[in-house]
N, C-alpha and C positions, 0 to 999 in steps of 0.2 A: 393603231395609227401611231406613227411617231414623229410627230410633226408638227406642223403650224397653219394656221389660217388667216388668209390676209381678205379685206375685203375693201373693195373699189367702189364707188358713187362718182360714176359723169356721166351728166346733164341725163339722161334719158332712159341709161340705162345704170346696171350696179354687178359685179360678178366679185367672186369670190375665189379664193386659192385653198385650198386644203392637201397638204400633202401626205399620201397614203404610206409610202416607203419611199428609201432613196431614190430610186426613179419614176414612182407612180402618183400622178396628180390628176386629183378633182377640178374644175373650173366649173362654176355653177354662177351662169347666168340666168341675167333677171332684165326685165325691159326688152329695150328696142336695139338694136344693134344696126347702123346704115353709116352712110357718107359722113357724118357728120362728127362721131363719135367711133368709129372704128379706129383710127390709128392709135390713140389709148389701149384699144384691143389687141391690138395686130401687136402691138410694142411688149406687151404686157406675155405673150405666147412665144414672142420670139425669144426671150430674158429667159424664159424655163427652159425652153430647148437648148440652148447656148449655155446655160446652167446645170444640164443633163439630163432634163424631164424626158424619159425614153416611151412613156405612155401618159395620156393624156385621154383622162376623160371629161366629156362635156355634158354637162347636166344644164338640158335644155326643160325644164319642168316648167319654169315663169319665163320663160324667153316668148314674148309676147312677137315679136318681129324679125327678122335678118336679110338684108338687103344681101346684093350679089358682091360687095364688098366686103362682108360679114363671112359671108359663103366662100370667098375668097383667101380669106386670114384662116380658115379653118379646112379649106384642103392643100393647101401652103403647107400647113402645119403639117397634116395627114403624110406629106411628099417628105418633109425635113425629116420628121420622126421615123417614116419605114427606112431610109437614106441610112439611119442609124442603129435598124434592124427594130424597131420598136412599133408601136401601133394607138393607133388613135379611136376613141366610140365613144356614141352619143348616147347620153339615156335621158326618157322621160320627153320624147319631142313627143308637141299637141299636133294634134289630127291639121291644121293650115300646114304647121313646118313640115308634117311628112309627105303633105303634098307634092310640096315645092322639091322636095330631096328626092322625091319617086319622080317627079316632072325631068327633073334634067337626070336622073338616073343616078346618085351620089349615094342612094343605098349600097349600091352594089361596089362602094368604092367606100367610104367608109362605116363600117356595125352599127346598128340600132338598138339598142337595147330597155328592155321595159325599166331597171334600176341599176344602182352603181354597182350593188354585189356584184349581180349577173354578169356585167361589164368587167367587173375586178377577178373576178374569178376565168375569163375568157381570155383577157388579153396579160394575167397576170403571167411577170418572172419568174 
C-alpha cells in the first residue's frame, strides 16, 4: 500500500478511505447509509473519481443499512468509473444487503466479493 487513510464520522454512519495504489481505493463503510446522510457519501465518491480513483472498492462488512439513495451514489459511481474504463466491487456484504442487491438484480452489474484481496486481485491494473 502506498498511501493514506482518511476516516469520516456523520451522524449515523462512519466510512473510511484507504488508498491501495494510484488508482485503487478501499471505502469501508460502517452504519447506516439513507436520505439523511448520503450526500456526505455521494460528495465524498464523487472527489476520488474526479481525483482519478479508477477502481473503487467497497467494503460493506459493518454496513448495517443502505437506502436506495445509498444504492444510488454507488451505481452512479459503478457508471462514472467503467466511463473511464475502470471498475467498481463490493466485498463482505451481510446476508439483508445481498438481498436487496439480488432483489433489484445489482449483482449482476456490480462483483461481490467475499474480501478486499479477492476484489484487488480481480479488478486490479
Amino acid at each position: 500500500m502506498d498511501g493514506f487513510t482518511v476516516d469520516i464520522n456523520i451522524n449515523t454512519y462512519r466510512h473510511s478511505i484507504e488508498r491501495m495504489n494510484q488508482w485503487v481505493f478501499t471505502v469501508t463503510l460502517k452504519g447506516r447509509i439513507d436520505q439523511e446522510n448520503n450526500s456526505p457519501f455521494n460528495g465524498i465518491i464523487n472527489i476520488l473519481i474526479k481525483g482519478g480513483a479508477r477502481y473503487i472498492i467497497f467494503d460493506f462488512l459493518d454496513l448495517q443499512y443502505i437506502d436506495s439513495t445509498g444504492l444510488g451514489t454507488v451505481i452512479n459511481a459503478a457508471k462514472k468509473v467503467r466511463q473511464m474504463e475502470g471498475k467498481i466491487a463490493i466485498v463482505a456484504m451481510n446476508p439483508t444487503l445481498m438481498q436487496v442487491f439480488e432483489l433489484v438484480n445489482l449483482s449482476s452489474f456490480i462483483p461481490i466479493f467475499k474480501s478486499i484481496n479477492e476484489a484487488a486481485n480481480t479488478i486490479r491494473v
